[in-house]
C-alpha positions as CSV (number, residue, x, y, z in Angstrom):
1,X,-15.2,-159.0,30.2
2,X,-15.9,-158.3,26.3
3,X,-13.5,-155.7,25.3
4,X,-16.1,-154.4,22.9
5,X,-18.5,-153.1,25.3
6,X,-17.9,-150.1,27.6
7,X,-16.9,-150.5,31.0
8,X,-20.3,-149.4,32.2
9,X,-23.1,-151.8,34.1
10,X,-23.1,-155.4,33.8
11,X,-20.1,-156.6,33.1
12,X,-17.8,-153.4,34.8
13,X,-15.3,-154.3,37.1
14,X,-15.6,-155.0,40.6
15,X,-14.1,-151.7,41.4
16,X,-16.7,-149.9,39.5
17,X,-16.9,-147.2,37.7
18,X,-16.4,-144.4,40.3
19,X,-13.3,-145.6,41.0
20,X,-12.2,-144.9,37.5
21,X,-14.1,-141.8,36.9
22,X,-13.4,-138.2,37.8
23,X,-15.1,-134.5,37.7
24,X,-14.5,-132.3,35.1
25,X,-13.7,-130.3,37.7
26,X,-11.1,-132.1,39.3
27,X,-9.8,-133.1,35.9
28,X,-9.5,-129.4,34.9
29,X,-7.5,-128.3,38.3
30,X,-5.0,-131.7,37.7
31,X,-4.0,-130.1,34.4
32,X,-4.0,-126.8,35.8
33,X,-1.5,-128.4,38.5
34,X,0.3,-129.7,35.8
35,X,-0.3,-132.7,37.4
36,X,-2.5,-134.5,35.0
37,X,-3.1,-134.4,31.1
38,X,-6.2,-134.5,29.3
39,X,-6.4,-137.5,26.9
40,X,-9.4,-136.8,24.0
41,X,-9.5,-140.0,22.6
42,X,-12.4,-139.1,20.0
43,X,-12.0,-139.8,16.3
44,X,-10.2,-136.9,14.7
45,X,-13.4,-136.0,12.4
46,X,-15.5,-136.1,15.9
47,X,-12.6,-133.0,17.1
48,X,-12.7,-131.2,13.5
49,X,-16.3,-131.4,14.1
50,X,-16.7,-130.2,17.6
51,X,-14.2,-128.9,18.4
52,X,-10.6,-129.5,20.7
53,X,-9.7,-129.0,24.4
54,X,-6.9,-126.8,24.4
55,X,-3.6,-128.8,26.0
56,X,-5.0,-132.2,25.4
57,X,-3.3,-135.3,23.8
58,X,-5.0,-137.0,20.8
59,X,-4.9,-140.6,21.1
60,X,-8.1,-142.1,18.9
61,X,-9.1,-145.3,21.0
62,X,-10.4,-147.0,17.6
63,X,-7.5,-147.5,16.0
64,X,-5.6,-148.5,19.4
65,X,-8.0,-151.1,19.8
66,X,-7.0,-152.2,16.1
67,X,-3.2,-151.8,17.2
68,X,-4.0,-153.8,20.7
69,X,-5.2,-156.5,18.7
70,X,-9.1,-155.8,20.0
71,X,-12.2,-156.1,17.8
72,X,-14.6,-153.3,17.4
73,X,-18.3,-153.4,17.7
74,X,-20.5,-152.2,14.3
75,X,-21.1,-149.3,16.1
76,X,-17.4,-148.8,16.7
77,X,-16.3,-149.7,12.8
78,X,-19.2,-147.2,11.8
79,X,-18.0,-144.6,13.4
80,X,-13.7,-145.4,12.6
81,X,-15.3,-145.8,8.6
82,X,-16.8,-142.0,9.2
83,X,-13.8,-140.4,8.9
84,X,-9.9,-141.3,7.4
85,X,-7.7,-142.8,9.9
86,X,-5.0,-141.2,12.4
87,X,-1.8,-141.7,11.8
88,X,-0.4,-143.6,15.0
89,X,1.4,-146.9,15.8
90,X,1.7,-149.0,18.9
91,X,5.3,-147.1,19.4
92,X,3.6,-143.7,18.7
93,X,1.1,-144.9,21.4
94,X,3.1,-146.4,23.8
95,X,5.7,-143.7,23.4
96,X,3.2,-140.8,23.9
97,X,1.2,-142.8,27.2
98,X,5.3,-143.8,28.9
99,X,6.0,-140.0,28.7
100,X,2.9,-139.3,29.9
101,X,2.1,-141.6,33.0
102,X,6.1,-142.9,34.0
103,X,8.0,-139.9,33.0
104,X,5.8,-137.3,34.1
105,X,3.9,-138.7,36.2
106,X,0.7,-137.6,35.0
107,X,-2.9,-138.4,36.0
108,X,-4.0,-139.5,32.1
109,X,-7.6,-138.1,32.0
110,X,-9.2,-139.8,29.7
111,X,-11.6,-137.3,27.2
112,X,-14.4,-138.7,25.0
113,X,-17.8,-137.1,24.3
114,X,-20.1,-137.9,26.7
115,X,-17.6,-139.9,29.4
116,X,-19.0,-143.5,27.6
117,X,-16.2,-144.1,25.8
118,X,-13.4,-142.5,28.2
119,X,-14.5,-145.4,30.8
120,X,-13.7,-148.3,29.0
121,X,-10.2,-146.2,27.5
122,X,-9.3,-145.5,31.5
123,X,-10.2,-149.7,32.3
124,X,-7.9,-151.0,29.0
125,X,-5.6,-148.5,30.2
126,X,-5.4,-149.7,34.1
127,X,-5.1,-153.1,32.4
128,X,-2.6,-152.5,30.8
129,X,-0.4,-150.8,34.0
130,X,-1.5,-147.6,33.6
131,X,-2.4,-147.4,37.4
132,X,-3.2,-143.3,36.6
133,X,-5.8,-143.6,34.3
134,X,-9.6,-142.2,34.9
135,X,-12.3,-141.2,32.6
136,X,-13.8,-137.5,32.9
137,X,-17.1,-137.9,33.7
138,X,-19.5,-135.8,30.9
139,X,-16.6,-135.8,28.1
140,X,-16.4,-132.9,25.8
141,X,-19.7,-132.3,26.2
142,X,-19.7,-131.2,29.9
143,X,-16.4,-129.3,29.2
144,X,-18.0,-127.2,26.4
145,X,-21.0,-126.4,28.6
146,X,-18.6,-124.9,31.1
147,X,-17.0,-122.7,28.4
148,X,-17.7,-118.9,28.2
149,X,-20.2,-118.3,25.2
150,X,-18.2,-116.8,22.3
């Protein structure tokens, strides 16, 4: 598979993609069980921007494709150059997804905008033995929808 494109259609694995996606709903009532955490891995200027979901862990999936040692697309490096890097390391990530995953034993719910992105973070994820990983399906953009208007 070409770690550069989304885990999405051609190309996705053989379990597809509703095996590694879940509702919002769902998502929301893991966390509420404390029995999952939400993951945003957007850019930070994409949450300045648009806003955060309370109790969720920033991890930009950018930079820990850099750190992984995987390339980006143009699309990816144009939207990494839009705004100033995080500050994370491999320890800072690896650190952040062990307490996560092994030591609480979380369901890591992977949070991007639309639910693109969060697929192919919950299939690098899985590869890399995080068994608990799943992408909420809509992203931010379904989760803002479901929030009270102001």
């Amino acid at each position: 598979m070409d770690t550069t494109e989304p885990a999405a259609g051609p190309g996705a694995d053989e379990a597809g993609e509703g095996d590694l996606e879940i509702s919002l709903a769902s998502a929301t009532e893991l966390c509420r069980l404390g029995l999952g955490t939400m993951v945003d891995i957007r850019q930070a200027f994409e949450i300045e921007l648009k806003g955060a979901v309370p109790g969720a862990v920033h991890i930009p999936l950018f930079e820990v494709k850099l750190l992984l040692g995987h390339s980006l697309s143009e699309d990816e490096q144009d939207i990494l150059d839009a705004g100033k890097p995080s500050e994370i390391d491999v320890q800072g990530f690896f650190t952040t997804l062990n307490r996560l995953h092994h030591v609480h034993d979380n369901i890591v719910l992977c949070l991007c905008n639309s639910g693109r992105r969060s697929l192919y973070a919950a299939q690098l994820l899985r590869s890399m033995g995080y068994r608990k990983a799943l992408s909420v399906a809509g992203g931010f953009q379904a989760w803002r929808k479901q929030q009270p208007p102001a």
